[in-house]
PDB file as gemmi writes it, atoms N, CA and C in Angstrom:
CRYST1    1.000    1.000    1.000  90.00  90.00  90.00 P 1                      
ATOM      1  N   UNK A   1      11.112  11.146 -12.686  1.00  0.00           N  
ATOM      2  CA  UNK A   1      10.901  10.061 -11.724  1.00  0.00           C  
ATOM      3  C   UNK A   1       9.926   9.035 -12.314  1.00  0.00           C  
ATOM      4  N   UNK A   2      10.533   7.791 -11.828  1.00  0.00           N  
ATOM      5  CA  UNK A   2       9.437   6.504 -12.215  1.00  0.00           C  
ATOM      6  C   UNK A   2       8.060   6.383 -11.817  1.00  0.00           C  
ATOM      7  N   UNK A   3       7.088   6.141 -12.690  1.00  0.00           N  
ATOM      8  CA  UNK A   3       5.844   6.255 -11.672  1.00  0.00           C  
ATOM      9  C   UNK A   3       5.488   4.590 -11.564  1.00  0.00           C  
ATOM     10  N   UNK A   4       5.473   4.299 -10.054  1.00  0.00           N  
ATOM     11  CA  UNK A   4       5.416   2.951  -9.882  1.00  0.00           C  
ATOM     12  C   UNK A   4       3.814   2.635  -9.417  1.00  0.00           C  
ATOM     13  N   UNK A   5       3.231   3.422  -9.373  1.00  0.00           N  
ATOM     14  CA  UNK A   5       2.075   3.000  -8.929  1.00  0.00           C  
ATOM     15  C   UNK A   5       1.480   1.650  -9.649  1.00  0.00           C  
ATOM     16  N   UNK A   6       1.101   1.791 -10.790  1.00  0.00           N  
ATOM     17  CA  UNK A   6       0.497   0.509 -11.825  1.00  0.00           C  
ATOM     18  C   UNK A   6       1.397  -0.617 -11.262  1.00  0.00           C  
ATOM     19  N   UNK A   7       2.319  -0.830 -11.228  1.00  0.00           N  
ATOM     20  CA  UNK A   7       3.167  -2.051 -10.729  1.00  0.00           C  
ATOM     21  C   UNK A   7       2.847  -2.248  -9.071  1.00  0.00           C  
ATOM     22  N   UNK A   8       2.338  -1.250  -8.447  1.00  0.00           N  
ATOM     23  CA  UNK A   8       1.932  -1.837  -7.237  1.00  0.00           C  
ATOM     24  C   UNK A   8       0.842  -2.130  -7.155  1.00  0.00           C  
ATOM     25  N   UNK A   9      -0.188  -1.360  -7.905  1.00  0.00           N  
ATOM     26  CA  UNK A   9      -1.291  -1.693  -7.992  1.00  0.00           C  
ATOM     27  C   UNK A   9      -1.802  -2.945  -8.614  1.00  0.00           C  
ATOM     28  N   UNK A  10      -1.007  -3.272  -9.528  1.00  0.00           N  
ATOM     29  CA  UNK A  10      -1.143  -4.811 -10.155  1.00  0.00           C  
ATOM     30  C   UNK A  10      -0.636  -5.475  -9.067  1.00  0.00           C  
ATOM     31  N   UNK A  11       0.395  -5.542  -8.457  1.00  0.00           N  
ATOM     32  CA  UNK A  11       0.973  -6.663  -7.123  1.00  0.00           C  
ATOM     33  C   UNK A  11      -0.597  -6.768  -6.084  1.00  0.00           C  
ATOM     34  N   UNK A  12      -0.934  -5.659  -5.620  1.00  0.00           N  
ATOM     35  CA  UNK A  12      -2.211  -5.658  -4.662  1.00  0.00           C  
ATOM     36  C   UNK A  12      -3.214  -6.278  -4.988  1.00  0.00           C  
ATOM     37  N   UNK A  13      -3.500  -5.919  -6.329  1.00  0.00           N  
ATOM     38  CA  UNK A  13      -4.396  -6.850  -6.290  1.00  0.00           C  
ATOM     39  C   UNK A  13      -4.468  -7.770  -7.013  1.00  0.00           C  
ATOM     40  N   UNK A  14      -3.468  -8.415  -7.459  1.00  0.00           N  
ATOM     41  CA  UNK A  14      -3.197  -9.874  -7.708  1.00  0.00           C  
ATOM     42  C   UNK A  14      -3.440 -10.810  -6.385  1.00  0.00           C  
ATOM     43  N   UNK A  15      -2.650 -10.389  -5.605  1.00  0.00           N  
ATOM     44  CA  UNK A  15      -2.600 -10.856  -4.078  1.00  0.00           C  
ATOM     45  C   UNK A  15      -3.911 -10.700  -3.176  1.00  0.00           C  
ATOM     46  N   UNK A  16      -4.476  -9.861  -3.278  1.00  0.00           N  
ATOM     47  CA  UNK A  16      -5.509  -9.345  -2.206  1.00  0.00           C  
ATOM     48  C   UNK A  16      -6.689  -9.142  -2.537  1.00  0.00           C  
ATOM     49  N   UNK A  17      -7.076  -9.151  -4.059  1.00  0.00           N  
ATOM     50  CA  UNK A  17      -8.245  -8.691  -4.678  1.00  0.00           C  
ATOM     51  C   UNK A  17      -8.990  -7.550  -3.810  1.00  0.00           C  
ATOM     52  N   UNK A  18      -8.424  -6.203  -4.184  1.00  0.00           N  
ATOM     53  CA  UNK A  18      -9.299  -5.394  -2.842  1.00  0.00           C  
ATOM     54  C   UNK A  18     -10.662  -4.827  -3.994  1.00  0.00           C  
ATOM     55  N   UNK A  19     -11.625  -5.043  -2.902  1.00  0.00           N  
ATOM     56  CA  UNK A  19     -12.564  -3.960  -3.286  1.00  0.00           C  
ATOM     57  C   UNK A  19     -12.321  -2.672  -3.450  1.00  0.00           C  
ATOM     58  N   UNK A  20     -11.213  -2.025  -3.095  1.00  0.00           N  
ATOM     59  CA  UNK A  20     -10.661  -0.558  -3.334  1.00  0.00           C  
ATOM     60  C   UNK A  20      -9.609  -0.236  -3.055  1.00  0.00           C  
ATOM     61  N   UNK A  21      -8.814   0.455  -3.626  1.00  0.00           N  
ATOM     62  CA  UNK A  21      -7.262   0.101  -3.621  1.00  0.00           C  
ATOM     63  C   UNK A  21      -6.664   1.872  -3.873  1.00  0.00           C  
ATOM     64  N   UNK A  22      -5.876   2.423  -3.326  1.00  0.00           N  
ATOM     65  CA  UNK A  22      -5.782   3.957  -3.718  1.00  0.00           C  
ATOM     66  C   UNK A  22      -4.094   3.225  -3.407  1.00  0.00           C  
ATOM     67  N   UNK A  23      -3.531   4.159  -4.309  1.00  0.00           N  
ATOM     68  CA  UNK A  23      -1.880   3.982  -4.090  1.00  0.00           C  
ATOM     69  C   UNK A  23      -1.592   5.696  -4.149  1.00  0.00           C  
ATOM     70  N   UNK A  24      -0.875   6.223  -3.316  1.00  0.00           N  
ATOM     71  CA  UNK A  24      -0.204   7.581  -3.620  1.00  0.00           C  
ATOM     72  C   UNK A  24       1.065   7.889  -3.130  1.00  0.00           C  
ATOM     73  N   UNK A  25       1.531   8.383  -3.912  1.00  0.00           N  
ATOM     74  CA  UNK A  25       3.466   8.421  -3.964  1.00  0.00           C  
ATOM     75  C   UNK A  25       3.824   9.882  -3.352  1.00  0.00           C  
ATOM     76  N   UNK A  26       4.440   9.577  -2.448  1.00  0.00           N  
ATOM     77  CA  UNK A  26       4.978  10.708  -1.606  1.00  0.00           C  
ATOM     78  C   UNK A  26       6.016  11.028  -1.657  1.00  0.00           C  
ATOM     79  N   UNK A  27       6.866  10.407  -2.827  1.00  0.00           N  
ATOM     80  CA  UNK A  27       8.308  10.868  -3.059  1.00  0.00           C  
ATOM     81  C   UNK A  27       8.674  12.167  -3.027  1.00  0.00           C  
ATOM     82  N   UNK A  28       7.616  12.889  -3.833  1.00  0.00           N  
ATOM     83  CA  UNK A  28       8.436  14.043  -3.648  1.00  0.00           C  
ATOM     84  C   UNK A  28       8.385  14.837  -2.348  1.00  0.00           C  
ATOM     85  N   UNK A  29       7.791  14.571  -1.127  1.00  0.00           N  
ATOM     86  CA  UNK A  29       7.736  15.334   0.226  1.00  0.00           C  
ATOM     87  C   UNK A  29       9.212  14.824   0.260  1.00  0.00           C  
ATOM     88  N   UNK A  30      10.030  13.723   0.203  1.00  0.00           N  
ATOM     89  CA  UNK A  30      11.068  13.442   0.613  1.00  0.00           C  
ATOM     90  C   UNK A  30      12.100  13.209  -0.440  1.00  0.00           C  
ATOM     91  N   UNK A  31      12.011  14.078  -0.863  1.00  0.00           N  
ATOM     92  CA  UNK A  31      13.116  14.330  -1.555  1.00  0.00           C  
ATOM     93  C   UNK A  31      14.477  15.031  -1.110  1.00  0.00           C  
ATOM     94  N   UNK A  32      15.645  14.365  -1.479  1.00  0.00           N  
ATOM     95  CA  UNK A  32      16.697  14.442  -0.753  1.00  0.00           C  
ATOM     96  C   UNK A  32      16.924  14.091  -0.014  1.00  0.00           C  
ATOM     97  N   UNK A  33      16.332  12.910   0.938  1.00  0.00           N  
ATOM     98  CA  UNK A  33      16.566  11.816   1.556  1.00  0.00           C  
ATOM     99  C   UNK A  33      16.873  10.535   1.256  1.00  0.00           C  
ATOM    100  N   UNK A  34      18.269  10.129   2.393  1.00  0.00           N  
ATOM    101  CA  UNK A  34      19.112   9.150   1.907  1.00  0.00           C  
ATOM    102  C   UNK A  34      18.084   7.996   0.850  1.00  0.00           C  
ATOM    103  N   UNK A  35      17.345   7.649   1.702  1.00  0.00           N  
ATOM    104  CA  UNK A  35      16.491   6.538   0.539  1.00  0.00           C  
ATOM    105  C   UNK A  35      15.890   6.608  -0.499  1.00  0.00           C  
ATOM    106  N   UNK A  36      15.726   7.912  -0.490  1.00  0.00           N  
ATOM    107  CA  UNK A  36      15.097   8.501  -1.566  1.00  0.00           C  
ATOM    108  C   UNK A  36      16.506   8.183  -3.151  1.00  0.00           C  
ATOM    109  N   UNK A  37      17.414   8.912  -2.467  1.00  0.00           N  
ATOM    110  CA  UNK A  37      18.636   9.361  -3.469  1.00  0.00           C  
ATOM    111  C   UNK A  37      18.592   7.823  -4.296  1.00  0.00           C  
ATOM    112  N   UNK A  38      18.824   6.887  -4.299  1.00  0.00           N  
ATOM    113  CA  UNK A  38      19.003   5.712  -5.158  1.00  0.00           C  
ATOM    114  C   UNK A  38      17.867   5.574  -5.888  1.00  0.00           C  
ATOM    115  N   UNK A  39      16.806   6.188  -6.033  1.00  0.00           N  
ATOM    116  CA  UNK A  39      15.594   6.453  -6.765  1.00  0.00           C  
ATOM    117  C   UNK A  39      14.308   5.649  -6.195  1.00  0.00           C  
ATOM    118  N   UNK A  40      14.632   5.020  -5.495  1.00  0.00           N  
ATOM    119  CA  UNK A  40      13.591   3.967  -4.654  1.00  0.00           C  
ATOM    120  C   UNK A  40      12.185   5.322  -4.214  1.00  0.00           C  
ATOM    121  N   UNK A  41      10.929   5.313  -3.860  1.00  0.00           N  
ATOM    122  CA  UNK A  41      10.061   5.792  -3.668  1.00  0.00           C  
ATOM    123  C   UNK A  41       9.200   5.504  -1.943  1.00  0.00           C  
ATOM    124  N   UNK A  42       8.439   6.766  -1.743  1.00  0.00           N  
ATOM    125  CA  UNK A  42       7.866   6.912  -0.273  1.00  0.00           C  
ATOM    126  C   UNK A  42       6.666   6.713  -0.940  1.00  0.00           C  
ATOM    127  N   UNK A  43       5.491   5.532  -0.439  1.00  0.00           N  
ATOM    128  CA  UNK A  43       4.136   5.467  -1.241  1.00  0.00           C  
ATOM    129  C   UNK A  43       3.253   5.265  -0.183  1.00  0.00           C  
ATOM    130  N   UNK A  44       1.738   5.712  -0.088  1.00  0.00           N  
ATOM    131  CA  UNK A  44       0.877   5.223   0.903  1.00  0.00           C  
ATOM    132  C   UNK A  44       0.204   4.246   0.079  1.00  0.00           C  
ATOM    133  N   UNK A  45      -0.670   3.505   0.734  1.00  0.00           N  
ATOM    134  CA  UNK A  45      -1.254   2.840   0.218  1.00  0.00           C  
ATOM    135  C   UNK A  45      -2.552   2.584   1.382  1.00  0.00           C  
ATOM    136  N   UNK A  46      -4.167   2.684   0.683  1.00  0.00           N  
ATOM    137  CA  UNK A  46      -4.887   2.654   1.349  1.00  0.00           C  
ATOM    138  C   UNK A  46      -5.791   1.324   0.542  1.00  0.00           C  
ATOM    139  N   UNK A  47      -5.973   0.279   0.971  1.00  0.00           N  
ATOM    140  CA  UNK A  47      -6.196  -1.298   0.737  1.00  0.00           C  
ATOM    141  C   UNK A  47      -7.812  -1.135   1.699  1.00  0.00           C  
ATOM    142  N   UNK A  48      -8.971  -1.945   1.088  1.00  0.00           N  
ATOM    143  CA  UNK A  48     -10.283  -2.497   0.917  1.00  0.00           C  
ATOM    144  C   UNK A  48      -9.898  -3.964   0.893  1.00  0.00           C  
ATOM    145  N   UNK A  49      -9.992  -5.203   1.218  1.00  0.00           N  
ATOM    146  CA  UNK A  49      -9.945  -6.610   1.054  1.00  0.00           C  
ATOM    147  C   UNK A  49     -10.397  -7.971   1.722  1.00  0.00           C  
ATOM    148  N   UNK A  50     -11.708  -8.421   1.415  1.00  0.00           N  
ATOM    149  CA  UNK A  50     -12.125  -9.606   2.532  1.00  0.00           C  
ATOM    150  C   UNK A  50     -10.964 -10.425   3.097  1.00  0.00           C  
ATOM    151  N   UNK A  51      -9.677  -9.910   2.409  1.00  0.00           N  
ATOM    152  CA  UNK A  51      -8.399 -11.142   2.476  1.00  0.00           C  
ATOM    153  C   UNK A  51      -7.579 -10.853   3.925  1.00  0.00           C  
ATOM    154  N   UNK A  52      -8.301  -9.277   4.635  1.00  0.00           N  
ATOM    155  CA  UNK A  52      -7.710  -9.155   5.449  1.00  0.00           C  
ATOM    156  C   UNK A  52      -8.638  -9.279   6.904  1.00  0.00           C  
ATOM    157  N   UNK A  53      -9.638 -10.195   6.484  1.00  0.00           N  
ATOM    158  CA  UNK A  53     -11.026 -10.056   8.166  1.00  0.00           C  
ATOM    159  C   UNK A  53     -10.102 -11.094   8.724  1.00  0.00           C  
ATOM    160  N   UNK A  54     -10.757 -10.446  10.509  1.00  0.00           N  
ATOM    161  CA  UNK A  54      -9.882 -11.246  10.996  1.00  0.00           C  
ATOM    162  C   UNK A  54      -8.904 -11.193  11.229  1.00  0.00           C  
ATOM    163  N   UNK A  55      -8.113 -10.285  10.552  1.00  0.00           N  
ATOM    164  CA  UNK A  55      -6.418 -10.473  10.419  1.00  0.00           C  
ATOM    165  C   UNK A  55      -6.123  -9.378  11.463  1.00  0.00           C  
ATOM    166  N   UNK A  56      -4.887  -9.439  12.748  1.00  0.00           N  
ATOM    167  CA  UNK A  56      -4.310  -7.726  13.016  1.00  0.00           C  
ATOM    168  C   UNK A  56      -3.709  -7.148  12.323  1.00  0.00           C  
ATOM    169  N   UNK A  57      -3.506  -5.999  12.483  1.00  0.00           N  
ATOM    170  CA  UNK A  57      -3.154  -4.801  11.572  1.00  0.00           C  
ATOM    171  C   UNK A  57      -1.516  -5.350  11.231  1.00  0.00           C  
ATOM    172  N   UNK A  58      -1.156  -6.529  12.376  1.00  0.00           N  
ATOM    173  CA  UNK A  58       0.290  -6.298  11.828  1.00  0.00           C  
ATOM    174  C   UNK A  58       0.235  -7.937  10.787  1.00  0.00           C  
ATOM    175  N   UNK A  59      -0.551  -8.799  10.613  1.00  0.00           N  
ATOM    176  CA  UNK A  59      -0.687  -9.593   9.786  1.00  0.00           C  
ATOM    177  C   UNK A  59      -1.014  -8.756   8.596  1.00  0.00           C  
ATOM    178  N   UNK A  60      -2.353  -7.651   8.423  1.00  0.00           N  
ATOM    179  CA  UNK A  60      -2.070  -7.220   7.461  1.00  0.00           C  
ATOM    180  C   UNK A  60      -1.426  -6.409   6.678  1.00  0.00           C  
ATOM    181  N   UNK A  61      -0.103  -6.367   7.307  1.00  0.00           N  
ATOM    182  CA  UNK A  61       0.669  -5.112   6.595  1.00  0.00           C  
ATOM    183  C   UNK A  61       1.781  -6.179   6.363  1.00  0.00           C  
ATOM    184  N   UNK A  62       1.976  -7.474   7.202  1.00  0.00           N  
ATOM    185  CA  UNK A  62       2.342  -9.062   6.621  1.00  0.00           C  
ATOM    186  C   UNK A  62       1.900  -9.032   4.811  1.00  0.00           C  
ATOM    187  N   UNK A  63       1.032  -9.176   5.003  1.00  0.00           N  
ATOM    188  CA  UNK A  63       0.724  -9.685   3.790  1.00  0.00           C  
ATOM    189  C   UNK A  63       0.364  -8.269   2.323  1.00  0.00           C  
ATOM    190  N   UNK A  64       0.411  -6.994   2.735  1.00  0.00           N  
ATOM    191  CA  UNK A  64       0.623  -6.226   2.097  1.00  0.00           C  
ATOM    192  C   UNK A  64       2.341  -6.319   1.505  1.00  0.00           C  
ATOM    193  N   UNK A  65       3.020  -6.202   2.370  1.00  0.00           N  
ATOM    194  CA  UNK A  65       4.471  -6.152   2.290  1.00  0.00           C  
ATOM    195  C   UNK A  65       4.779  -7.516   1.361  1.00  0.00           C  
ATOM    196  N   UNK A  66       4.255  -8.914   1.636  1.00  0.00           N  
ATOM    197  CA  UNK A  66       4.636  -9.880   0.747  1.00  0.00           C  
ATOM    198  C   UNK A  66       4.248  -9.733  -0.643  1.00  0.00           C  
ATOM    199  N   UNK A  67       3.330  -9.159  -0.962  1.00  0.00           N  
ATOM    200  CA  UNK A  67       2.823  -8.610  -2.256  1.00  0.00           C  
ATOM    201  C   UNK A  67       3.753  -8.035  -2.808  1.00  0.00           C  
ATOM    202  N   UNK A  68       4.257  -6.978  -2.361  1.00  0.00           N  
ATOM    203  CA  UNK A  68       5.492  -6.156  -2.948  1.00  0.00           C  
ATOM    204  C   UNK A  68       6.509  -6.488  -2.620  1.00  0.00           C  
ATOM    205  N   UNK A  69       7.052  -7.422  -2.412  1.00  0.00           N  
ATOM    206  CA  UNK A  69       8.661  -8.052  -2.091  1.00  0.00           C  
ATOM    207  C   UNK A  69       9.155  -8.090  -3.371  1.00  0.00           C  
ATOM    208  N   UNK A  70       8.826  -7.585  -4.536  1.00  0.00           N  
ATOM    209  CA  UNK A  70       9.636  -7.846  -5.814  1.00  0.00           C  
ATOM    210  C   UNK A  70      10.257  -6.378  -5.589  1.00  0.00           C  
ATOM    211  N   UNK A  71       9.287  -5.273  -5.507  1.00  0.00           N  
ATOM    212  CA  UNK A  71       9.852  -3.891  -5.535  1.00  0.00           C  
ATOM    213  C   UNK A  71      10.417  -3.265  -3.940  1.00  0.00           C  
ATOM    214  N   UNK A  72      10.890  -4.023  -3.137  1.00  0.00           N  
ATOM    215  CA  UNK A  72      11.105  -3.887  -1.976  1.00  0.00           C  
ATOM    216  C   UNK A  72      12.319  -4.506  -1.868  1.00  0.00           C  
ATOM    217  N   UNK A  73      13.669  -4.038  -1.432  1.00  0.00           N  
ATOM    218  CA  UNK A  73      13.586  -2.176  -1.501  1.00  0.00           C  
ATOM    219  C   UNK A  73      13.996  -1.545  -2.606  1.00  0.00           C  
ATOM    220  N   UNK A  74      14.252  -2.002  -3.647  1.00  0.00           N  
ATOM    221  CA  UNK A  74      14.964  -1.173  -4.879  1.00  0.00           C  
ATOM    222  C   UNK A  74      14.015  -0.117  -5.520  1.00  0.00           C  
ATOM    223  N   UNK A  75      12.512  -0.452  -5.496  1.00  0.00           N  
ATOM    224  CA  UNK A  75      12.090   0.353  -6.099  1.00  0.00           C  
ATOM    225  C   UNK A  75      10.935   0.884  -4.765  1.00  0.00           C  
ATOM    226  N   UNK A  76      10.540   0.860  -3.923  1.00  0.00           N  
ATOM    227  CA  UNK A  76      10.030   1.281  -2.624  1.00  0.00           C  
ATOM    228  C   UNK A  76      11.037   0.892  -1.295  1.00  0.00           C  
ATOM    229  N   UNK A  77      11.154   2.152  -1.294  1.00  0.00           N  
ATOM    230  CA  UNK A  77      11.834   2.589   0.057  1.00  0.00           C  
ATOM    231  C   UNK A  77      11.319   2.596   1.321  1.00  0.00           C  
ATOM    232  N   UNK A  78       9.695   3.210   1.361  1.00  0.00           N  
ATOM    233  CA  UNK A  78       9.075   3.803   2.487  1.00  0.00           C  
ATOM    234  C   UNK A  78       7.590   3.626   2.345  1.00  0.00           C  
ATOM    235  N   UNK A  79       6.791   2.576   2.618  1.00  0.00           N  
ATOM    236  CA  UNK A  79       5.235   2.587   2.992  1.00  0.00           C  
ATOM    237  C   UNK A  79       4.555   2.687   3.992  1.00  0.00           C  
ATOM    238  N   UNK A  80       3.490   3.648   3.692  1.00  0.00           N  
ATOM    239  CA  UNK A  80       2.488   3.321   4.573  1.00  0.00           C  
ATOM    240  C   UNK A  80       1.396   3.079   4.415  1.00  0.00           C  
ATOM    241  N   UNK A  81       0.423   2.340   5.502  1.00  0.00           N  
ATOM    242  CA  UNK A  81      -0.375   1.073   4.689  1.00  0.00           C  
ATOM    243  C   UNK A  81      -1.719   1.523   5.525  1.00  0.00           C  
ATOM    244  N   UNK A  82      -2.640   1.555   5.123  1.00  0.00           N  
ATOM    245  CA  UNK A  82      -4.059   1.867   5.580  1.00  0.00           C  
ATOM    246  C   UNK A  82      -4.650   0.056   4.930  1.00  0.00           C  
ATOM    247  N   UNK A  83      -5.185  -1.007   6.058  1.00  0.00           N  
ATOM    248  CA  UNK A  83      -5.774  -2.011   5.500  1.00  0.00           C  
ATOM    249  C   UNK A  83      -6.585  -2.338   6.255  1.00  0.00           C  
ATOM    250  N   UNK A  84      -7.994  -2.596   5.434  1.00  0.00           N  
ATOM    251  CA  UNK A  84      -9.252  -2.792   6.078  1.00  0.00           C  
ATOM    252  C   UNK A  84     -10.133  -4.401   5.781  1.00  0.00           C  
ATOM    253  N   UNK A  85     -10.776  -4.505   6.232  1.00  0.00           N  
ATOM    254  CA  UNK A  85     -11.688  -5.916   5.533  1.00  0.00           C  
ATOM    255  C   UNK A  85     -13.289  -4.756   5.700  1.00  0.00           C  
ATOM    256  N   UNK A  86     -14.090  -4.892   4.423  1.00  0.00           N  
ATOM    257  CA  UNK A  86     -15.114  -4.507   4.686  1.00  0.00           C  
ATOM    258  C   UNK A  86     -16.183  -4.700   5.575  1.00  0.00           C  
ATOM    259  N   UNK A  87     -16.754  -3.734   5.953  1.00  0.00           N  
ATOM    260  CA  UNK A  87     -18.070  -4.130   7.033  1.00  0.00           C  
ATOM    261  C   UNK A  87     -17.337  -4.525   8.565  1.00  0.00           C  
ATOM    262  N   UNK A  88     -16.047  -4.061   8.714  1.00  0.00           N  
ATOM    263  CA  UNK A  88     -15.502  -4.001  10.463  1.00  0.00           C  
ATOM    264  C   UNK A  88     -15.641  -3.074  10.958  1.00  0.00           C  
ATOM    265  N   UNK A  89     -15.767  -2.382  10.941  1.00  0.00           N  
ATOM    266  CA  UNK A  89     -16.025  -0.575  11.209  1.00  0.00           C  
ATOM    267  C   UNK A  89     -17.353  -0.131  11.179  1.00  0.00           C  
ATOM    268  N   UNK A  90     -17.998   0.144  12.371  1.00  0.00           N  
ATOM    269  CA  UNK A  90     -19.257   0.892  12.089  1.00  0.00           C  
ATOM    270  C   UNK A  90     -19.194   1.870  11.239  1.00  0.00           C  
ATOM    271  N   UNK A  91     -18.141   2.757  10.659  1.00  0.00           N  
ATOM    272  CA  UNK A  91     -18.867   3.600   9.368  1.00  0.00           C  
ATOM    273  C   UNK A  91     -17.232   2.986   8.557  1.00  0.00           C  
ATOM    274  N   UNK A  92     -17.270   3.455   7.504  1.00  0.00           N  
ATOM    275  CA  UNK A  92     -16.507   2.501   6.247  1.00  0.00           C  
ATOM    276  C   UNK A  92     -14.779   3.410   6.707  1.00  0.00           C  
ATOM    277  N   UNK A  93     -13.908   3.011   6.401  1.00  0.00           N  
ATOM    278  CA  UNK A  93     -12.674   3.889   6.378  1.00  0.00           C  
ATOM    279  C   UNK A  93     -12.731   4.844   5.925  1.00  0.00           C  
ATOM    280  N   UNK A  94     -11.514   5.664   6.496  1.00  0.00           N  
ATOM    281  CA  UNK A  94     -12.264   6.931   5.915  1.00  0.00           C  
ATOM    282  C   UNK A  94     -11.803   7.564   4.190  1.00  0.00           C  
ATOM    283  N   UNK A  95     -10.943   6.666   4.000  1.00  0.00           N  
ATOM    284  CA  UNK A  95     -11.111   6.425   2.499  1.00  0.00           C  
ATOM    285  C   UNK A  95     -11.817   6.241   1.219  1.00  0.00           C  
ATOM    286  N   UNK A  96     -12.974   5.550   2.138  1.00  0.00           N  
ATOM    287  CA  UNK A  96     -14.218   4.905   0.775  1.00  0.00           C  
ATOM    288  C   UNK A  96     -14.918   6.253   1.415  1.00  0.00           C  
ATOM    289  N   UNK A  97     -15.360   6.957  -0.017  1.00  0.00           N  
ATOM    290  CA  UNK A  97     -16.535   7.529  -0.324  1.00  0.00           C  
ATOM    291  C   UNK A  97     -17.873   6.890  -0.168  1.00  0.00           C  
ATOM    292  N   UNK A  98     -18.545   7.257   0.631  1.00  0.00           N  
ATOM    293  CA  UNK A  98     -19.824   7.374   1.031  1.00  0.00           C  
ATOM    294  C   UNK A  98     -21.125   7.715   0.639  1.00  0.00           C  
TER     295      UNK A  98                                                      
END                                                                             
């Protein structure tokens, strides 16, 4: 299997400059599923970015998703998107280490 992470991870933060950026590929939980079968990939993605204050969760998964419109859908099938702007949250996501 292709590992696409670096290619998303370069799209993210070309676009978004995040302060912290985790990509993880869940293809193989779904394996043998229809979307899966054409080789396309299931990825989370947990995004840090001043690019998203301000924004609702569904603007920023807007503008996550426009980032990756090159690999969407041929090479990602299935995301899910954790996106934060720093300092909105009385304690940090629960992503960033502490």
């Amino acid at each position: 299997m292709i590992d696409r992470r670096p290619q998303i991870e370069e799209l993210l933060s070309s676009a978004l400059e995040p302060l912290h950026l985790e990509v993880l590929d869940d293809s193989e939980r779904h394996a043998g599923h229809s979307g899966a079968a054409g080789g396309a990939g299931h990825y989370h993605v947990r995004i840090l970015s001043e690019k998203f204050r301000g924004l609702p969760v569904l603007a920023r998964h807007r503008l996550v998703y426009e980032a990756l419109r090159p690999l969407i859908p041929a090479e990602i099938h299935a995301l899910g998107i954790e996106a934060d702007a720093p300092g909105e949250r009385a304690s940090p996501p629960k992503f960033i280490d502490t």
